[in-house]
C-alpha positions as CSV (number, residue, x, y, z in Angstrom):
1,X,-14.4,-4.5,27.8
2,X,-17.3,-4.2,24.9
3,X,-18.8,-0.7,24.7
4,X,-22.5,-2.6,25.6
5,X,-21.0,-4.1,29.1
6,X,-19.8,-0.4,30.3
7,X,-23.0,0.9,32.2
8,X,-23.1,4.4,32.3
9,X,-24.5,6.8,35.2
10,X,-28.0,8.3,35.0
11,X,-29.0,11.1,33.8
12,X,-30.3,12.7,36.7
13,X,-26.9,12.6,38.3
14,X,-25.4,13.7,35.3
15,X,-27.9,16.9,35.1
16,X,-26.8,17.1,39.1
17,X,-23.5,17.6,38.0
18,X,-23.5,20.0,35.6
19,X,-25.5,22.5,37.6
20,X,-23.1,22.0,40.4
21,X,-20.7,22.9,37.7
22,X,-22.2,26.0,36.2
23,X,-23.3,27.2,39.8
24,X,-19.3,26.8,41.0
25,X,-18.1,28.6,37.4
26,X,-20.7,31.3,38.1
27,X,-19.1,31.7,41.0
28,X,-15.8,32.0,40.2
29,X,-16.3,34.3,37.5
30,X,-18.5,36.5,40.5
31,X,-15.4,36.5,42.8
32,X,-13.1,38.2,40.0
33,X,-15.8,40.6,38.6
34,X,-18.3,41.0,41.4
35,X,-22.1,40.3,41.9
36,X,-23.0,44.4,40.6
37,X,-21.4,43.9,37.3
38,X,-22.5,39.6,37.1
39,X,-25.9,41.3,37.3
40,X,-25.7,44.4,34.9
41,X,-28.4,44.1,31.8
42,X,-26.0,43.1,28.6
43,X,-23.2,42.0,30.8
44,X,-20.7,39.6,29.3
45,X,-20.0,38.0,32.5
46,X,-22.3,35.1,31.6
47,X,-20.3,34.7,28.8
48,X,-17.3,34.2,31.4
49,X,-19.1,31.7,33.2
50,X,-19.4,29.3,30.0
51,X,-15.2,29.7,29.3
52,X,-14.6,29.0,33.1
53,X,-17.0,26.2,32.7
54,X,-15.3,24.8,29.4
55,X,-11.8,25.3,31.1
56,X,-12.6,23.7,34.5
57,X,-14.3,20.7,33.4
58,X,-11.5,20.0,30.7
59,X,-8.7,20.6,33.0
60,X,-10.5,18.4,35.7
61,X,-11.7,15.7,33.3
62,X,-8.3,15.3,31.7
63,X,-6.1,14.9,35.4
64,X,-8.6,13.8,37.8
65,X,-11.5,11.7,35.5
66,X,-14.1,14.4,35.8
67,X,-14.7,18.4,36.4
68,X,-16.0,19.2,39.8
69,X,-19.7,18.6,39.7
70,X,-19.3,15.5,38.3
71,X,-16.5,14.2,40.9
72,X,-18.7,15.5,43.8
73,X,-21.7,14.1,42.8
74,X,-19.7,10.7,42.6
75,X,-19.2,10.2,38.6
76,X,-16.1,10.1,36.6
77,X,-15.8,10.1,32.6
78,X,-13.8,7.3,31.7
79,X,-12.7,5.8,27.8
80,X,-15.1,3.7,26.5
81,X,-12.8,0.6,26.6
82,X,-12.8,0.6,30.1
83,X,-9.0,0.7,30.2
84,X,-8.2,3.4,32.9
85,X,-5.3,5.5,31.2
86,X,-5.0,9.2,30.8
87,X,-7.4,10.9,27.9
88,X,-6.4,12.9,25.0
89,X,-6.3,16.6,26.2
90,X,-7.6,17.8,23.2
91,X,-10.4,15.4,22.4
92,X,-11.5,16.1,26.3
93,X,-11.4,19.3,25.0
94,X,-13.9,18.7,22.0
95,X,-16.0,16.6,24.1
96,X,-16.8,20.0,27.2
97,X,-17.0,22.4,23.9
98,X,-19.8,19.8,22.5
99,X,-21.9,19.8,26.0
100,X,-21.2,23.7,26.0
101,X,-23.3,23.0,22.6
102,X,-26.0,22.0,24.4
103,X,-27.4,19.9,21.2
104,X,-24.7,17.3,21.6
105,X,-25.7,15.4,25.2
106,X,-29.3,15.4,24.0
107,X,-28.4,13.1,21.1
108,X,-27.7,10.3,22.3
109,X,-27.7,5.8,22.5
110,X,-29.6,3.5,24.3
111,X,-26.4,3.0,25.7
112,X,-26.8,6.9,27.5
113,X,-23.7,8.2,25.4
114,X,-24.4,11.3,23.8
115,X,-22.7,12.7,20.8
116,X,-20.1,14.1,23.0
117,X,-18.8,11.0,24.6
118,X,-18.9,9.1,21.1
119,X,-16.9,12.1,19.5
120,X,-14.2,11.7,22.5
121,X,-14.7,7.5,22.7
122,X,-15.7,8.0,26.6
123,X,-18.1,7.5,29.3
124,X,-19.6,9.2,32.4
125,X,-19.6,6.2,34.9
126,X,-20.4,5.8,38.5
127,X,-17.4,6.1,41.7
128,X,-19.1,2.3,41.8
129,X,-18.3,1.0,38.1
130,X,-14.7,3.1,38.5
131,X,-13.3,1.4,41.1
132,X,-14.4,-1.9,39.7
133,X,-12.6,-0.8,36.2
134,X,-9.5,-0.1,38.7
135,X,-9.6,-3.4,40.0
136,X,-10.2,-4.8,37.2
137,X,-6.6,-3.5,36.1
């Protein structure tokens, strides 16, 4: 499938997930350090929240097609071919550390792929355009 006839999800849904995302990685980094020191002037459990983040959405993107937010909020991140296979670990890696960036999804196509899909050679689809990729075989 050409890059061009791969449509991609909004960006409002995409924003959607990603604060689902931070809200569930702040969180989990609460649960293991508490809300007292989360909330402590100078503390580096923000810092926490960020490596949860990175960590969750890469091992989610990689197995399942997308971290939480995104899988909740009914998107998945598949390659830009359109051929559902399993993604390179390490360039799922590189694309969470380049949204992590912050820089990187702001730059983006008129296709709505940022820098950080095109460094990876993905897309953040819809549950909709998935399953027709799925069908398609």
């Amino acid at each position: 499938m050409p890059d061009a006839a791969l449509p991609t999800a909004s960006w409002g849904r995409r924003i959607l997930a990603l604060v689902v995302d931070w809200l569930v990685s702040t969180l989990v980094v609460i649960a293991f350090v508490g809300l007292d020191r989360y909330s402590e002037p100078g503390s580096t459990a923000s810092g926490w929240t960020l490596l949860v983040y990175v960590l969750e959405s890469t091992v989610l993107t990689w197995l399942a097609g997308g971290s939480f937010g995104k899988l909740v909020t009914g998107l998945r991140v598949v390659p830009i071919d359109g051929r559902i296979r399993p993604m390179n670990p390490l360039k799922v890696f590189g694309r969470q550390v380049l949204i992590a960036l912050v820089i990187p999804p702001l730059v983006f196509k008129s296709d709505g792929r940022g820098l950080h899909d095109m460094f990876a050679g993905t897309a953040t689809v819809t549950n909709e355009t998935f399953r027709g990729l799925v069908a398609a075989g």
